[in-house]
LUMKE-82727 format. One record per residue: x negated, z negated, y of N, C-alpha, C in turn; chain; residue in three letters; residue number from 0. Coordinates in pm, whole numbers, plus 50000, padded with zeros to 5 digits. Layout:
<<X; Z; Y>; <X; Z; Y>; <X; Z; Y>; 'A'; 'Ala'; NUM>
...
//
This chain:
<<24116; 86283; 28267>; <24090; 86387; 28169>; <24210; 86481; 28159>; 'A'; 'Unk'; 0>
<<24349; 86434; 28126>; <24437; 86563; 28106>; <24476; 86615; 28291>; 'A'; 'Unk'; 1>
<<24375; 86537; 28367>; <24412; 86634; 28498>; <24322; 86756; 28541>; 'A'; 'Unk'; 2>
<<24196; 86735; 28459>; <24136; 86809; 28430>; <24164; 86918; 28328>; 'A'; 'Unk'; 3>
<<24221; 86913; 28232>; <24287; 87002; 28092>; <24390; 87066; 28149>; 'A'; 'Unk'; 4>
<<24486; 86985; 28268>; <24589; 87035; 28331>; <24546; 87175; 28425>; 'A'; 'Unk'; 5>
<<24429; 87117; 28499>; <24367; 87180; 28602>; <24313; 87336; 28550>; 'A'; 'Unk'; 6>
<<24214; 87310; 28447>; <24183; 87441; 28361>; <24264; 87539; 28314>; 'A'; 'Unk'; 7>
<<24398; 87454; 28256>; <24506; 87575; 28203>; <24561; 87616; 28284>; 'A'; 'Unk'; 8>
<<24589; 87600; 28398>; <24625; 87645; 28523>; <24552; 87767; 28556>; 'A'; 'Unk'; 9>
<<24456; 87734; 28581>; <24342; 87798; 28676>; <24287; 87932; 28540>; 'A'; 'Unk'; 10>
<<24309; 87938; 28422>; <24280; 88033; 28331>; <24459; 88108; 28300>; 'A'; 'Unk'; 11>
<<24578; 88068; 28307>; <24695; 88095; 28332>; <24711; 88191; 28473>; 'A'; 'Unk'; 12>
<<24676; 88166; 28610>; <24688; 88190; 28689>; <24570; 88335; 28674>; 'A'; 'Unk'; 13>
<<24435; 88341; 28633>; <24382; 88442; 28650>; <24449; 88524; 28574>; 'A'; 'Unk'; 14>
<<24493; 88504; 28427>; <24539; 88606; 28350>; <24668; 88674; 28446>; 'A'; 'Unk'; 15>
<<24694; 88603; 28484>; <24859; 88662; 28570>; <24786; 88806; 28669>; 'A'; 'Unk'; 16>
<<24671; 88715; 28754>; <24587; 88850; 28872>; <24566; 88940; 28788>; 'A'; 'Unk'; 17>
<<24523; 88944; 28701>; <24472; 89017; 28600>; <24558; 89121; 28555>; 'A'; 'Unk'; 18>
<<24690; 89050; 28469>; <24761; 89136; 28478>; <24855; 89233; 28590>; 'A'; 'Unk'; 19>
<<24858; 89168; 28701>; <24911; 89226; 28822>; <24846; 89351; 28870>; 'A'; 'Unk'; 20>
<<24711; 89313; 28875>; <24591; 89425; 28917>; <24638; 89540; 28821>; 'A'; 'Unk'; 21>
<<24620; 89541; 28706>; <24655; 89650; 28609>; <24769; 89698; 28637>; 'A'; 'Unk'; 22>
<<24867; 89657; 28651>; <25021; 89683; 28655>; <25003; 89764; 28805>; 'A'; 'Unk'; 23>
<<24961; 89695; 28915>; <24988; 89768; 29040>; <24909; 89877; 29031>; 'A'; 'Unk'; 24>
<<24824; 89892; 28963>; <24723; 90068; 28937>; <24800; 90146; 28866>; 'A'; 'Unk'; 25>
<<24908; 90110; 28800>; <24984; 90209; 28714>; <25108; 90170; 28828>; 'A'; 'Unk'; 26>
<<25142; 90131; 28889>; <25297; 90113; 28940>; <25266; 90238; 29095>; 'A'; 'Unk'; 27>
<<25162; 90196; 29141>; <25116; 90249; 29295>; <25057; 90445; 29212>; 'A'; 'Unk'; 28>
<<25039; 90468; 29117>; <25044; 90618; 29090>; <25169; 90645; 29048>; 'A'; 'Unk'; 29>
<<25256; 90597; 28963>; <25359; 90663; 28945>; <25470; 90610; 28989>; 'A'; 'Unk'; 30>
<<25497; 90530; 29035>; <25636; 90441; 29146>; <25682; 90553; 29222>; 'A'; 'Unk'; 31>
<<25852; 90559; 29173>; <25907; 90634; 29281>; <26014; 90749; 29232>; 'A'; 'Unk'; 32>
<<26047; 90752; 29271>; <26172; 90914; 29198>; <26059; 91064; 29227>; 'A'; 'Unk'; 33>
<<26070; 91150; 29136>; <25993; 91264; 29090>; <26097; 91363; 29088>; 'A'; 'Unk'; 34>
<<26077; 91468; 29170>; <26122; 91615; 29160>; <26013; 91714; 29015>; 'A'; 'Unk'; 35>
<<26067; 91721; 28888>; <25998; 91739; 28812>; <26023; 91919; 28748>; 'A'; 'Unk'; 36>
<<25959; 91989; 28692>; <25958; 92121; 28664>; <25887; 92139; 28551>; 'A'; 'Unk'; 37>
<<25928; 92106; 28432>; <25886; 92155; 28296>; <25886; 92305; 28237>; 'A'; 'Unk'; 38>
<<25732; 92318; 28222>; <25724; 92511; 28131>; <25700; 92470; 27982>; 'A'; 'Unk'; 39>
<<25818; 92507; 27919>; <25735; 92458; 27757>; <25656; 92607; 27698>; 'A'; 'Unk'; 40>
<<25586; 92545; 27582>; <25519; 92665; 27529>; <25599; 92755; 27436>; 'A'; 'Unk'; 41>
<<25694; 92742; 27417>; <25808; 92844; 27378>; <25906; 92951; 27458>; 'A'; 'Unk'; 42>
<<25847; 92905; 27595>; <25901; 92961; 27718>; <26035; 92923; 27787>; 'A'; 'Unk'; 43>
<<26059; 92811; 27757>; <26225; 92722; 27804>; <26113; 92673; 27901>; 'A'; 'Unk'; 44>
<<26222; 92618; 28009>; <26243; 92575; 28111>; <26312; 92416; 28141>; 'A'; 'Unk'; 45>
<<26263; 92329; 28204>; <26321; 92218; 28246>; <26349; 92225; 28428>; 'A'; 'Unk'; 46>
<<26439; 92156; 28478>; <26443; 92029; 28602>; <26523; 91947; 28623>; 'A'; 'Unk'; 47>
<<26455; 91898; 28657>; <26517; 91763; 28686>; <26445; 91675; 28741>; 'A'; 'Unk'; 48>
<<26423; 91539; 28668>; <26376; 91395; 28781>; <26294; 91300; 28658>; 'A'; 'Unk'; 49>
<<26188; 91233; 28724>; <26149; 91096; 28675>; <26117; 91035; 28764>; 'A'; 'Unk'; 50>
<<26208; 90915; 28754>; <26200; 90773; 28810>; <26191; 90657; 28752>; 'A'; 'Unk'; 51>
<<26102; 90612; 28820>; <25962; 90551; 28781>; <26006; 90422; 28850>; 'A'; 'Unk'; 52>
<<26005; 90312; 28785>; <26063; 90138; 28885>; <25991; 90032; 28816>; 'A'; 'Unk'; 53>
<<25984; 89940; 28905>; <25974; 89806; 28799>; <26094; 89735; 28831>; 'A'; 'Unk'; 54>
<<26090; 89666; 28679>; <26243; 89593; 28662>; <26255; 89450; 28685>; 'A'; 'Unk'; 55>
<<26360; 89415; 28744>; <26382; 89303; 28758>; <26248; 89207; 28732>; 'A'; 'Unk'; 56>
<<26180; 89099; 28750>; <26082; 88959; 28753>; <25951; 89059; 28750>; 'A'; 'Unk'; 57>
<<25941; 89201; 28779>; <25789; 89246; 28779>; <25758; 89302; 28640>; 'A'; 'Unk'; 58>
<<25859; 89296; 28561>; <25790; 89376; 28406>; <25904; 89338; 28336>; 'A'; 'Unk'; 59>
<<25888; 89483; 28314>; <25805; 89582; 28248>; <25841; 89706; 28342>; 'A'; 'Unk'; 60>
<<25761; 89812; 28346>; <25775; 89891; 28442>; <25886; 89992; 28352>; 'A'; 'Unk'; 61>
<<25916; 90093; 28399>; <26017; 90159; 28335>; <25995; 90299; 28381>; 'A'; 'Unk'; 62>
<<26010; 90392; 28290>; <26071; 90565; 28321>; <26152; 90618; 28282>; 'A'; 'Unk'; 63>
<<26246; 90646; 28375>; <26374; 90762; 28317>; <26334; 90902; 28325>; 'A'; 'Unk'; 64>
<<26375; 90940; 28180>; <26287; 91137; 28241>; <26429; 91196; 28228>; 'A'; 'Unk'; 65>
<<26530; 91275; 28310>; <26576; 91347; 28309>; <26594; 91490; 28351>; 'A'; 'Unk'; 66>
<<26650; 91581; 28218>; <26618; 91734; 28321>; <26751; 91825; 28244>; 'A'; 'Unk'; 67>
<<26779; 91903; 28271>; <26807; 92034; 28228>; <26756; 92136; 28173>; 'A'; 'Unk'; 68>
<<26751; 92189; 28044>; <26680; 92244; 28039>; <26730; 92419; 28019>; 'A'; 'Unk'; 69>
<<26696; 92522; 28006>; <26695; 92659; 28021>; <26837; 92718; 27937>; 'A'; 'Unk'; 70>
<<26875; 92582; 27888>; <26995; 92635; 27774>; <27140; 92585; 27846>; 'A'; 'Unk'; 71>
<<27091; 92490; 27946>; <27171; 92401; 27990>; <27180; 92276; 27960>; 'A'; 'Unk'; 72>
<<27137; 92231; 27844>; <27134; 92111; 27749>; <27082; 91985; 27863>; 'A'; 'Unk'; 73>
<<27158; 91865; 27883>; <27091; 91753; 27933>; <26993; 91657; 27792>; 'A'; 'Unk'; 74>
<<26885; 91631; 27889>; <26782; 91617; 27802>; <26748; 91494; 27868>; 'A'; 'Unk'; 75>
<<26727; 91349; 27818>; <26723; 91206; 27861>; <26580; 91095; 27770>; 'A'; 'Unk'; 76>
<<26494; 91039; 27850>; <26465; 90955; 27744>; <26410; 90848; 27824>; 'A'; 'Unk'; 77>
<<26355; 90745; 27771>; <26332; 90625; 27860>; <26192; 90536; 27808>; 'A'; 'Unk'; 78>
<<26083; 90529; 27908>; <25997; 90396; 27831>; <26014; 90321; 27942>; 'A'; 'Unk'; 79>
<<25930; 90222; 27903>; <25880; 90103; 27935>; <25721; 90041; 27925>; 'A'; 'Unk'; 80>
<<25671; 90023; 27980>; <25514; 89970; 27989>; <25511; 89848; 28046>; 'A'; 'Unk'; 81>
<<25378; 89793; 27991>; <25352; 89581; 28033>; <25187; 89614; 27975>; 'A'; 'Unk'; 82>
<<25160; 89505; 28110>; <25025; 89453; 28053>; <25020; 89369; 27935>; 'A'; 'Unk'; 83>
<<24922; 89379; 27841>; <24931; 89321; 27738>; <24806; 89245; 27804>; 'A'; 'Unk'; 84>
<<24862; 89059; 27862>; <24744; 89006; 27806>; <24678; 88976; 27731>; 'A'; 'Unk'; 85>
<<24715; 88924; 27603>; <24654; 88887; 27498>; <24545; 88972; 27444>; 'A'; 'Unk'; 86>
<<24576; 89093; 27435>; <24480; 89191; 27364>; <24444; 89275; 27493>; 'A'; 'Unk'; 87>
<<24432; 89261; 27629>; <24404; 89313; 27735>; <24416; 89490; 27732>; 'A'; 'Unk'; 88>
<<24520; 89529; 27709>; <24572; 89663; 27736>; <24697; 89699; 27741>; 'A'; 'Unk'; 89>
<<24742; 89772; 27840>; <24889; 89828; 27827>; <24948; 89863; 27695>; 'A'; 'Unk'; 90>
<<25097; 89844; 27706>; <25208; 89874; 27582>; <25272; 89941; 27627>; 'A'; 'Unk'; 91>
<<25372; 90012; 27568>; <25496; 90103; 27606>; <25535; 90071; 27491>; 'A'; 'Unk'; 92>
<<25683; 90134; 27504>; <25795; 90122; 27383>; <25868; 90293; 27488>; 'A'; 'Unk'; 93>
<<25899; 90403; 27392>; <25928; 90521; 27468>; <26111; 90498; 27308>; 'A'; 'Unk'; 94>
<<26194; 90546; 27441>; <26322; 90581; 27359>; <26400; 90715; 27359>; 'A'; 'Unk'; 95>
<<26402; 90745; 27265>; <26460; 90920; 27267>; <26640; 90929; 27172>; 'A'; 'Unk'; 96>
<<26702; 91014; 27192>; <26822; 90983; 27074>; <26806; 91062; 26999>; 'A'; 'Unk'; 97>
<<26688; 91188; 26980>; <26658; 91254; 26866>; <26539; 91234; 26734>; 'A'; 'Unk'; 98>
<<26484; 91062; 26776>; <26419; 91022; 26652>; <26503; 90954; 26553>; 'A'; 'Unk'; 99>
<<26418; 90940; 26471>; <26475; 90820; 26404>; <26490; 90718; 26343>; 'A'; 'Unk'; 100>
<<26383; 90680; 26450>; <26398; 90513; 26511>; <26449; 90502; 26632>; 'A'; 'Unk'; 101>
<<26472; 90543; 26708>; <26551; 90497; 26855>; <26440; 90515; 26945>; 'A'; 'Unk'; 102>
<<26342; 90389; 26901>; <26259; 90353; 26980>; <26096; 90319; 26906>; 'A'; 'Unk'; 103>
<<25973; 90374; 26979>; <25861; 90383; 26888>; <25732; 90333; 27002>; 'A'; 'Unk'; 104>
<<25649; 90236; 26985>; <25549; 90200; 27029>; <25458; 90317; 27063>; 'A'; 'Unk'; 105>
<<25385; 90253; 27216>; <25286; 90352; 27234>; <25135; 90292; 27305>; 'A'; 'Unk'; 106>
<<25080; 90335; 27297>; <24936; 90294; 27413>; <24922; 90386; 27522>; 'A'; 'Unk'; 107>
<<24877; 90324; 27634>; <24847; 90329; 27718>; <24692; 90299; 27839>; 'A'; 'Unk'; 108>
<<24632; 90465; 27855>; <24509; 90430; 27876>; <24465; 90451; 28022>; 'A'; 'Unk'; 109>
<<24392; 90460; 28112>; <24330; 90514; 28228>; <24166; 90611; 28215>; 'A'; 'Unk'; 110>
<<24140; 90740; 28236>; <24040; 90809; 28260>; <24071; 90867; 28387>; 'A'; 'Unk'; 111>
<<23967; 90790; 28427>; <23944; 90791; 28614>; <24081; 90880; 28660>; 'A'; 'Unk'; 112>
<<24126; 90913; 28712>; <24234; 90951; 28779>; <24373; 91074; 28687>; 'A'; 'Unk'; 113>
<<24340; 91006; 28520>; <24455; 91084; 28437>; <24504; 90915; 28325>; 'A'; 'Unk'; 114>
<<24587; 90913; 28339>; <24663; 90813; 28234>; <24674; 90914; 28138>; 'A'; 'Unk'; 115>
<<24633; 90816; 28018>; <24680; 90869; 27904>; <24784; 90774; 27796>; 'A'; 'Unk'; 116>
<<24865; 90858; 27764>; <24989; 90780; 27714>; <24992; 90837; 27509>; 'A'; 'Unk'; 117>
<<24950; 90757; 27426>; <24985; 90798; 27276>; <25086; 90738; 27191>; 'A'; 'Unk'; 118>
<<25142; 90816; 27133>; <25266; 90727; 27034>; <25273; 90831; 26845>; 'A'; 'Unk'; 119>
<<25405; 90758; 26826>; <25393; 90881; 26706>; <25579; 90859; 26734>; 'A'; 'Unk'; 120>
<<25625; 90953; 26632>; <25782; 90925; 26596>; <25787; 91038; 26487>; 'A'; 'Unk'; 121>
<<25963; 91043; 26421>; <25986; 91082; 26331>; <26122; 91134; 26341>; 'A'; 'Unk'; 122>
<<26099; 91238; 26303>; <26265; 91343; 26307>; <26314; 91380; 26198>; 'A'; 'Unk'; 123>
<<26415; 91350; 26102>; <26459; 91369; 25968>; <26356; 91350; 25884>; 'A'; 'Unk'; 124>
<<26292; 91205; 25914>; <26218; 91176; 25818>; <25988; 91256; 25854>; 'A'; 'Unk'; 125>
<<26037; 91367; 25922>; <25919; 91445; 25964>; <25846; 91332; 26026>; 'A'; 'Unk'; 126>
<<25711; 91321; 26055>; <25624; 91236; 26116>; <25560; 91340; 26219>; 'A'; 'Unk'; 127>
<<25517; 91302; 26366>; <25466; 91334; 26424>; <25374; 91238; 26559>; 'A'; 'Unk'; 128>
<<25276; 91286; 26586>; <25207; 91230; 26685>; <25260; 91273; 26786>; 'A'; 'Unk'; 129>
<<25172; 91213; 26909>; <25202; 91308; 27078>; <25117; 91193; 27190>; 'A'; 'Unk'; 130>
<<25077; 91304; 27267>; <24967; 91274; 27356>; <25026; 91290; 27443>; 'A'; 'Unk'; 131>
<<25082; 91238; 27591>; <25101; 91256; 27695>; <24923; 91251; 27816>; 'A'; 'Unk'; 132>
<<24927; 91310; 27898>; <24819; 91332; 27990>; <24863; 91316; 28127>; 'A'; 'Unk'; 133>
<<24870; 91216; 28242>; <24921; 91259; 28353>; <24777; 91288; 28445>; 'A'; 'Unk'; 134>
<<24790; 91357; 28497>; <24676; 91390; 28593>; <24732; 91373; 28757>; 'A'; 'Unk'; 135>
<<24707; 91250; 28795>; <24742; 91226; 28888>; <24622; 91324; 29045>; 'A'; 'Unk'; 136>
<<24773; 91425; 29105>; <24608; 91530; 29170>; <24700; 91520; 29283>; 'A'; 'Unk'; 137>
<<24762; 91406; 29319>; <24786; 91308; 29495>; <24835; 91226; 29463>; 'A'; 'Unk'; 138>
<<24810; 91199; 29593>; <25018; 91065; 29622>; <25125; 91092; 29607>; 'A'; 'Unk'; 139>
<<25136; 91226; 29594>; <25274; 91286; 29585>; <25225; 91376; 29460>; 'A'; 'Unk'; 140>
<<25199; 91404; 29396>; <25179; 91535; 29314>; <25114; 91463; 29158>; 'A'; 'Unk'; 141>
<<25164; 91526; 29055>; <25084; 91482; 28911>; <25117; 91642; 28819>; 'A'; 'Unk'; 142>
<<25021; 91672; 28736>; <25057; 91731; 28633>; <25073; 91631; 28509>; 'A'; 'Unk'; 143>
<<25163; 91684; 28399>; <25154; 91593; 28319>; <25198; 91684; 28179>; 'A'; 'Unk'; 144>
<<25057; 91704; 28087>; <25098; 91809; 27917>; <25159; 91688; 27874>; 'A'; 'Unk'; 145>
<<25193; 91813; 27771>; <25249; 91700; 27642>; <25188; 91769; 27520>; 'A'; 'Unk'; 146>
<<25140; 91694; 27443>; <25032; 91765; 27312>; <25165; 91657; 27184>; 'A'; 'Unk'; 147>
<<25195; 91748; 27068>; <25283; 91719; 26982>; <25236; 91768; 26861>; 'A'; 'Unk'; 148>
<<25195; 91690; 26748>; <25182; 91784; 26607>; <25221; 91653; 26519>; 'A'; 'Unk'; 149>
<<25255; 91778; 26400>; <25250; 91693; 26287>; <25189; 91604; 26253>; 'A'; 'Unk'; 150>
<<25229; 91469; 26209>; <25098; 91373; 26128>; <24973; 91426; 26053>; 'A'; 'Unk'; 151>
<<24857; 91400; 26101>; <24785; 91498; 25983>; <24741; 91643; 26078>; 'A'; 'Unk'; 152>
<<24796; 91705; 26152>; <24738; 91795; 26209>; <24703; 91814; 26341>; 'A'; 'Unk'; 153>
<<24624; 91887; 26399>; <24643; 91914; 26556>; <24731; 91913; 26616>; 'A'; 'Unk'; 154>
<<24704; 91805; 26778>; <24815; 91795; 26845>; <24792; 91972; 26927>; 'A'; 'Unk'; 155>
<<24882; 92025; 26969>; <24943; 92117; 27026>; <25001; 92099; 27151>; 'A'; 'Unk'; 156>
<<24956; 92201; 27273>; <25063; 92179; 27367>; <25184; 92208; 27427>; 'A'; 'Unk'; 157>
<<25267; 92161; 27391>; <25417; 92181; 27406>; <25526; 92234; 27551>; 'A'; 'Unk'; 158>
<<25440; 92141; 27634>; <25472; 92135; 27771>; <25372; 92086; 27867>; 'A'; 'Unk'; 159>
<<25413; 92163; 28010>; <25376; 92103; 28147>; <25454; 92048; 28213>; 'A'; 'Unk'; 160>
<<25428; 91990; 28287>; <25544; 91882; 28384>; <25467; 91863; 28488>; 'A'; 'Unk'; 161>
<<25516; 91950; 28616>; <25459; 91935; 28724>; <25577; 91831; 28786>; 'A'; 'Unk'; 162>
<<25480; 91725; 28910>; <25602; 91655; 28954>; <25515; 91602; 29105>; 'A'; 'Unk'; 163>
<<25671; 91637; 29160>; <25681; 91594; 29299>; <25730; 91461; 29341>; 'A'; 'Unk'; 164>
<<25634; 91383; 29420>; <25736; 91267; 29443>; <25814; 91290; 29586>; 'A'; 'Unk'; 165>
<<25949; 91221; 29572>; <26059; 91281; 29685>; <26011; 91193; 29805>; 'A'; 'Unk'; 166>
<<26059; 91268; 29937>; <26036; 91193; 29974>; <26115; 91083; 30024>; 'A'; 'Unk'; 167>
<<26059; 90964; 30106>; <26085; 90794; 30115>; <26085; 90735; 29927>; 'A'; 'Unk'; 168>
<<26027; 90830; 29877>; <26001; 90756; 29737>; <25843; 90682; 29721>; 'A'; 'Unk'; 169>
<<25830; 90587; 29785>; <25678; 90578; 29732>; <25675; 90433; 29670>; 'A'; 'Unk'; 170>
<<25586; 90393; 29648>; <25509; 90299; 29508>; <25603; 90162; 29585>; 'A'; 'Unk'; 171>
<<25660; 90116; 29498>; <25771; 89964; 29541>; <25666; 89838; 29413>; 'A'; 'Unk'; 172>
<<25726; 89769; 29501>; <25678; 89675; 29436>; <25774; 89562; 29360>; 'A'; 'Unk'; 173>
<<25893; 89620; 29370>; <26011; 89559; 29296>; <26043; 89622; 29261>; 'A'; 'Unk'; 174>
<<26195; 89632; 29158>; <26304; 89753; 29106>; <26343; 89786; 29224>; 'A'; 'Unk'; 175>
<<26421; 89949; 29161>; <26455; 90051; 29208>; <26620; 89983; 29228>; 'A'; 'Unk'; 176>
//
């Protein structure tokens, strides 16, 4: 009997793992890789720079560095992280910026056929705000990606585009960068 109980938790342990792998490699194999990136905001500033995209060390959590320059000169930095959530069977993120204030603010993470969608909220001197990320994955090498931002309470707005190139010998790894 417990070789049987042994046998089951195994064998329901082991699928959740495929399970989560499958998910993870559909998000790792679109965006894996260093990004030649080109931000137009809707105020008319300018970004470039890079996102690189890895998984970390034991396979998770995947990770993004967004860095750019933007039209003022200003270096502009922020960082998530994404994991399959087995338990409740959907992706997590945790996104980190140094102009909220919390550091760091939970997000979800969705798939519509060939656009991830990424939602969170955060807070700037106390202000509350939402934000919608959209990537529209339109190759192997190529994504657009808005950014929709509003107040708590009102319409999100779009802020920015982010066109991005992946460099090349950058493609989808299956370990860290």
């Amino acid at each position: 009997m417990r070789a049987l109980c042994l046998a089951a938790i195994v064998s329901l342990a082991t699928s959740q793992i495929v399970s989560a792998g499958e998910e993870m490699q559909k998000l790792i194999n679109a965006l894996s890789g260093r990004w030649s990136i080109t931000q137009e905001n809707a105020d008319g500033g300018t970004a470039h720079g890079e996102e690189v995209w890895y998984v970390a060390p034991g396979g998770t959590p995947f990770v993004e560095e967004y860095r750019v320059k933007d039209s003022h000169g200003r270096d502009i930095a922020d960082y998530a992280t994404v994991w399959w959530d087995g338990a409740s069977k959907h992706y997590s993120g945790v996104w980190c910026a140094d102009f909220t204030d919390e550091g760091c603010t939970p997000f979800t993470v969705e798939w519509h056929g060939a656009t991830i969608e990424m939602r969170g909220a955060y807070s700037v001197h106390g202000k509350h705000f939402r934000w919608r990320e959209l990537f529209e994955i339109t190759s192997h090498d190529s994504f657009t990606q808005t950014l929709h931002i509003g107040p708590d309470g009102e319409e999100l707005r779009l802020r920015g585009t982010v066109h991005g190139t992946r460099l090349p010998g950058s493609s989808p790894a299956p370990t860290q960068r």
